[in-house]
N, C-alpha and C positions, 0 to 999 in steps of 0.2 A: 213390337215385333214386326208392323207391316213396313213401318219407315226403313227398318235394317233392311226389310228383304228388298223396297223398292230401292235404296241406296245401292245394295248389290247389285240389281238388276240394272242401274242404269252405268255400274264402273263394267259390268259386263257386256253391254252392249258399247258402252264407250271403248274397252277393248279391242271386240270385234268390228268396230268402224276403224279404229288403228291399222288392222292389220286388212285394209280396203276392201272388206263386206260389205258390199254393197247393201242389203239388205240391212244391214244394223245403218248406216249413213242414212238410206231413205229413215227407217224411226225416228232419227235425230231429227232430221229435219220435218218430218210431219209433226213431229209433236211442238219444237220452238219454231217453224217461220211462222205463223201467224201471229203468234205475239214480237218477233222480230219485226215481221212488215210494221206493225203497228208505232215498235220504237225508231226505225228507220223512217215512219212515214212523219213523224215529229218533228223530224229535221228538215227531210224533203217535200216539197207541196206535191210535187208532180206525183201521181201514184208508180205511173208506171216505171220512171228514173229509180222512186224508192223500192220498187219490187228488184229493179237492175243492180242497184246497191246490195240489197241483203242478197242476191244471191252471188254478189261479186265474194259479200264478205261470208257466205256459208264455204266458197273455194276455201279462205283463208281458216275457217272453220276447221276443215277436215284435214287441210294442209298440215294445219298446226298441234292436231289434237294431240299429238304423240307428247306435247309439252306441257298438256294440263294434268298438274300436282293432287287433284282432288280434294286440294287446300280452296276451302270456301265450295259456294254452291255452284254448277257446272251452266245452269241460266245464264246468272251473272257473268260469267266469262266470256260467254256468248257474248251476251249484250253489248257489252266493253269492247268488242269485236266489234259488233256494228255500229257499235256509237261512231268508234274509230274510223269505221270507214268512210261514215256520213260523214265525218269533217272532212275526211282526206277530200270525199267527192266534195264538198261543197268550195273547199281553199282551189282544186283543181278546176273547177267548173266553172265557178262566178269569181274567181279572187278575190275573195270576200277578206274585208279590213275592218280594222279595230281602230277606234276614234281613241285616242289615248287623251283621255279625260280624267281627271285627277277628280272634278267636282263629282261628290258620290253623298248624298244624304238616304242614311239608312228611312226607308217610308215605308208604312205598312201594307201590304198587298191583300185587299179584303178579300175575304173566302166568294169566290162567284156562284152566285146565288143558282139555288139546284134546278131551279126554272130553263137552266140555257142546256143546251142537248150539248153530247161530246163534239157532234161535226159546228157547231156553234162556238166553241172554244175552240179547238184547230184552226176553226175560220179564222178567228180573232190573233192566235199565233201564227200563223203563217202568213200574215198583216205585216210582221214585224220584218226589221232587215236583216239580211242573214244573222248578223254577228252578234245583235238583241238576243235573237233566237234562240243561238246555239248554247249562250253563256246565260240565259232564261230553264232552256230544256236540260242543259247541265244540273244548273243548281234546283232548278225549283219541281223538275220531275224526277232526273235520275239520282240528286242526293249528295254533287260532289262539294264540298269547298271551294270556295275560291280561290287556295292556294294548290287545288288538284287542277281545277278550272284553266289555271292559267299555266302550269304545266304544257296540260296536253296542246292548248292551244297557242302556246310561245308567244304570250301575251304577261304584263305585269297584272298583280293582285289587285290593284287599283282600277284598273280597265276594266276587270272582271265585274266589282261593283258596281262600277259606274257603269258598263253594258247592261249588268241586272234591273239599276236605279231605271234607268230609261226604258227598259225593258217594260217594265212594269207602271208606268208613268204610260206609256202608252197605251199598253191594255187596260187600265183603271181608265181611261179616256172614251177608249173603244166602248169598253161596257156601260158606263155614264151614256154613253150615244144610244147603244143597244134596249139600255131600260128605259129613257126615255121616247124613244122609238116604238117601242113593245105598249109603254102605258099611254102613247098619243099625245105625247108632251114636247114631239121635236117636228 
């Protein structure tokens, strides 16, 4: 019974930010930017660019709301938003390229051991070069395919892998450095 009533409440306050209540718009956005900043900061090192981003793409947000179906969770939508934006900023900002590399061997990505803090792993992604990154943060945090991957990013399905492979070839490098670093062995 609680889930209906918060589902109601939040197509009612998604409503009332339609019809530009302001006061329903701020809820939106106090309740998702801090988990946005977080997925915008994924992409973008700089904090404050990715603070600039999510709220370019919170415009788009409210711009657009009057076209969300309530088909699926209204997070998600969000997200998809800002994902979107961070490439738009990153293809605009660095002209960031795709090595179209056919060589792609699926390897295993070992779970990183609970020892290393979250800003320890960001450190470690934000290492990577944009286009590792993006097709890294795509697949291995937000969940997409590689045939969704290379969609959004107008890249082939094979690039995608092979950006993942190397993706991950470099962080399994990184963190080899960081353990032996950590236990006094480098």
């Amino acid at each position: 019974m609680k889930v209906i009533a918060l589902h109601q409440e939040e197509k009612y306050i998604i409503k009332q930010a339609v019809d530009n209540n302001r006061h329903a718009q701020q809820k939106i956005y106090g309740r998702y930017a801090p988990r946005m900043l977080s997925v915008c900061r994924q992409y973008i090192k700089d904090l404050h660019q990715a603070e600039d981003v999510m709220i370019t793409a919170f415009m788009k947000v409210f711009t657009n709301l009057g076209s969300f179906e309530h088909k699926g969770s209204f997070e998600g939508w969000i997200r998809r938003i800002m994902i979107n934006e961070c490439i738009s900023y990153i293809r605009v900002s660095k002209k960031v390229s795709f090595l179209e590399d056919e060589f792609y061997v699926e390897d295993t990505f070992n779970n990183i051991e609970s020892h290393f803090s979250v800003e320890d792993i960001q450190s470690l992604i934000d290492t990577l070069p944009d286009g590792y990154k993006m097709v890294f943060n795509l697949y291995a945090i937000e969940g997409f395919k590689h045939q969704e991957i290379a969609k959004m990013l107008g890249i082939s399905e094979g690039t995608s892998k092979s950006q993942l492979s190397h993706a991950r070839k470099m962080l399994q490098e990184q963190i080899m450095k960081l353990k032996n670093y950590s236990n006094g062995t480098e």
